[in-house]
C-alpha positions in Angstrom: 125.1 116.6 126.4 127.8 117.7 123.7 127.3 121.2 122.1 125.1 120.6 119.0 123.1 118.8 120.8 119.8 118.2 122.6 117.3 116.0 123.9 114.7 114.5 122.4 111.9 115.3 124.7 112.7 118.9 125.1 113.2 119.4 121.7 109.6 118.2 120.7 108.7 119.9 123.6 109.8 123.5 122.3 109.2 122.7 118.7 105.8 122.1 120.1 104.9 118.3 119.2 103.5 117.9 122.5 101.8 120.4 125.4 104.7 119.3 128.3 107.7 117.9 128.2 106.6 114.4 130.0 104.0 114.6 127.1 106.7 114.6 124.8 108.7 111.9 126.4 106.1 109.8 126.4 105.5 109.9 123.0 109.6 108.7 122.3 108.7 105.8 125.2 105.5 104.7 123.6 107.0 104.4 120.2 105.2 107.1 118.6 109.1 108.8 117.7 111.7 107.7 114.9 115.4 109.9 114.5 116.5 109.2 111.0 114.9 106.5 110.0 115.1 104.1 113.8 112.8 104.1 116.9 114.0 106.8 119.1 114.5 104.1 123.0 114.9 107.1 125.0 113.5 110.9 125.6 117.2 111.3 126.2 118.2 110.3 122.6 120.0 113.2 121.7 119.1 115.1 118.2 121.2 118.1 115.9 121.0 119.7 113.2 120.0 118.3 110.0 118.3 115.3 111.8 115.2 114.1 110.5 112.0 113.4 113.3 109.3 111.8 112.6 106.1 112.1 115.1 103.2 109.9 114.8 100.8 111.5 116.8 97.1 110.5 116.5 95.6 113.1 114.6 98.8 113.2 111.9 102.0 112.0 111.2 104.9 114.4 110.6 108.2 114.4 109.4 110.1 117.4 109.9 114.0 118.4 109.7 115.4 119.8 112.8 116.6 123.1 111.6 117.7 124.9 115.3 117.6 123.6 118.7 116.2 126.4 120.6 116.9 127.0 123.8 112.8 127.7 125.7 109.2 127.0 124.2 108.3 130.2 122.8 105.1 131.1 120.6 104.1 129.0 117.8 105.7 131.3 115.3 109.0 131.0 117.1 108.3 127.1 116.9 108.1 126.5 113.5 111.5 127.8 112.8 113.1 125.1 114.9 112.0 122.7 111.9 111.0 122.6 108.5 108.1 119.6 107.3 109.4 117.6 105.0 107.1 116.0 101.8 104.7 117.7 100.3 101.5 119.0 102.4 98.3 116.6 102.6 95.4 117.9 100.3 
């Protein structure tokens, strides 16, 4: 993978999208994942910076920017810096 750069999978994975990483590339293979705008085909899509993710997960649908890559799944604090959500928050 080129510097800048990281999959898919893992990235939802640490960003915390999903619980495990085949979790998380299941959700790319079942369609549930778009990267800017198109249908991720494969976990191994590779992301960077400024990329935008959607998630449509059953319980919500997200769109976040992908503001670092990170580099192991920390807490959930340490999460949440890895993206910012985009739109304004349901309520």
């Amino acid at each position: 993978m080129k510097p800048g750069r990281q999959r898919l999978d893992k990235w939802l994975w640490f960003a915390r999208f999903a619980r495990t990483r085949s979790l998380a590339a299941r959700l790319v293979t079942d369609g549930y994942v778009r990267v800017n705008g198109k249908r991720a085909g494969a976990s191994a899509t590779a992301i960077g910076l400024g990329d935008v993710v959607t998630v449509a997960a059953a319980h919500a649908t997200v769109i976040a920017r992908v503001l670092d890559l990170g580099e192991r799944r920390g807490s959930a604090p340490e999460a949440q810096l890895l993206y910012e959500i985009m739109g304004d928050p349901p309520g």
